[in-house]
C-alpha angles and dihedrals in degrees: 000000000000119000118203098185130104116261118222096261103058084046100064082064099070096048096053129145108285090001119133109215106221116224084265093058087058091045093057094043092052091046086057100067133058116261108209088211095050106032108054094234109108128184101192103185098248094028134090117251115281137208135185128218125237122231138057118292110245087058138045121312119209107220113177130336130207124223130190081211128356092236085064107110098215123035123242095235137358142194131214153156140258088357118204119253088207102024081213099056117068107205101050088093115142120207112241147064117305129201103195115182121213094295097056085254111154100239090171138009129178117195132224130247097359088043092220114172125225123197104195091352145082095195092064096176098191128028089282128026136182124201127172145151130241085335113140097200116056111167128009138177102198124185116216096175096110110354125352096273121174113231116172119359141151133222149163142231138206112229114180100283102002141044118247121212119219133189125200130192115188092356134092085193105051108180096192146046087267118009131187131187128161132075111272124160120315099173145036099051118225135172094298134074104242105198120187127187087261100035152026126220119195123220133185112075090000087068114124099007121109120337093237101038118119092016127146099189122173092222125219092240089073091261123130097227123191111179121203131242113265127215093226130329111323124082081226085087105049121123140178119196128203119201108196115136098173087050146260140254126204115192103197142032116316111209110206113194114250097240090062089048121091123189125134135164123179142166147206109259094197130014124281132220140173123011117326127167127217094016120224130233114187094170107090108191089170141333113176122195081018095248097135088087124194102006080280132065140023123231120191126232100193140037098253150101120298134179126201133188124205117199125196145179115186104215086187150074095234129073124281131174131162112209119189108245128207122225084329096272101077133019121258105271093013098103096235089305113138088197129110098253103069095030084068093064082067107030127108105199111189108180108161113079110256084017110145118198127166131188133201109209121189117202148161109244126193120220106271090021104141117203127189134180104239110203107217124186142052099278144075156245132219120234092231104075100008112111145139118210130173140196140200107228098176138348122223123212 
């Protein structure tokens, strides 16, 4: 930049001992300093520094710009005001504060009225806006407390004809479009999502239940987990729900937990004969999940539909029938009724002797609810081919 004012030093000539300035000489010593009125630079007492800008208002307006040396030709950095998207087209101003580098290249820009921020850019479309060319880091939070340690950043990555973006937490290196590696919660859930670089625990209204409810963990025993939300503390409580009307398809083993399976199969150890109830089976051929308790009686450990078969060979001359009774006061099917009308939808009658007779009953259990086969009549029933079994079809939530 080229200065035509006089420096101090060629000043203090003209103001020697015995010397007469000309009117030239004052010329020069008043051009030399600022002038408040003329220069657009203004010190008020009681009032910051102020500067004008240069340039008409409807265009941009140069405020200040920075040199390394003034006999630099170009400065190192500028400000203005209402900078131009396209410098050849007049009326692509954009209101705001602009920060230019050497090149004329827009660093920052602040806009006017909805104050949005621009990074590389005058069009910032959000509140803050990045914009850059052929940079692979766009964005980074770096810790410096112990060691410079990257904790959140975004990039980008050339792949063949598009730019990937990729965001990184707790990595300088992300591999992938969002990357997380650390160690954050992984119980106990609270109002907040915690996601690791190995789960993810849900917050919201799982806050403050189980410490391990609404949970997808990668294990450690080489198993993909997801934990369903409880209703309170027990993992009793825990459910998982799958919405898929058109259907679903799972390649693999499915694993069901032993309390939700259902499968029993008993038998008579000795023959039985007269009325008993409930009637004992002391043979237990299976009962998987344990829920045929006592040699006696089911109790059901979810809401759900369950079948039974009763199978029965009468060894005597006299009447014998089982019927499945409900929580001991009503018959399976029978709505709660003790007559003989309902009893019959559940009831298995043999009363020819060798005569051999089975039923298959469906029915809608509660959780809790116990059922038992009562044997009625004056006859009997041999141990060989006398049994009760039992099956869970579907549980209902």
């Amino acid at each position: 930049m080229e200065i035509n004012k006089k420096n101090r030093t060629e000043l203090k000539e003209y103001f020697k001992i015995n010397d007469k300035p000309t009117q030239e000489e004052f010329a020069d010593f008043i051009e030399a300093g600022l002038n408040q009125a003329e220069d657009g630079i203004a010190k008020v007492q009681g009032n910051p520094l102020s500067i004008q800008a240069e340039g008409e208002t409807a265009g941009t307006q140069e405020v200040l710009d920075v040199y390394e040396s003034l006999t630099d030709d170009n400065p190192q950095w500028s400000i203005n005001l209402n900078p131009r998207v396209n410098p050849a087209e007049p009326t692509s101003n954009q209101p705001g504060l602009n920060i230019k580098d050497a090149t004329g290249q827009s660093r920052l820009f602040i806009k006017s009225n909805g104050g949005n921020v621009g990074v590389g850019t005058l069009e910032p479309a959000s509140k803050l806006t990045v914009e850059s060319k052929n940079t692979p880091s766009l964005l980074s939070v770096i810790d410096t407390s112990n060691e410079r340690t990257t904790i959140f950043e975004v990039s980008k990555q050339e792949d063949a004809s598009f730019f990937q973006t990729k965001l990184g937490i707790g990595t300088n290196t992300p591999e992938a479009p969002l990357s997380i590696t650390g160690t954050g919660k992984e119980a106990n859930p609270d109002e907040a999502m915690h996601i690791t670089n190995r789960s993810i625990l849900f917050g919201g209204p799982n806050a403050g239940r189980f410490s391990n409810s609404a949970k997808i963990i990668a294990h450690d025993t080489n198993v993909l987990r997801i934990l369903g939300m409880t209703s309170d503390q027990e993992t009793s409580s825990r459910k998982v729900e799958i919405f898929a009307e058109g259907g679903m398809n799972i390649k693999g083993h499915v694993h069901i937990p032993e309390q939700f399976v259902v499968a029993f199969s008993v038998s008579l150890h000795v023959d039985m004969t007269g009325a008993k109830n409930p009637l004992e089976f002391r043979q237990t051929n299976y009962n998987i999940g344990n829920h045929f308790k006592s040699n006696d009686h089911l109790i059901a450990p979810v809401k759900g539909i369950y079948q039974f078969t009763m199978c029965m060979r009468n060894n005597t001359s006299d009447d014998v029938g089982w019927v499945l009774r409900l929580n001991d006061t009503g018959f399976v099917n029978g709505g709660g009724s003790t007559t003989d009308e309902p009893h019959e939808r559940s009831m298995l009658v043999a009363n020819t002797k060798l005569h051999m007779n089975s039923r298959t009953v469906t029915t809608l259990l509660q959780a809790g609810d116990k059922v038992h086969v009562q044997q009625r009549g004056s006859g009997g029933n041999d141990n060989f081919s006398s049994g009760f079994e039992g099956i869970l079809l579907q549980a209902l939530m």
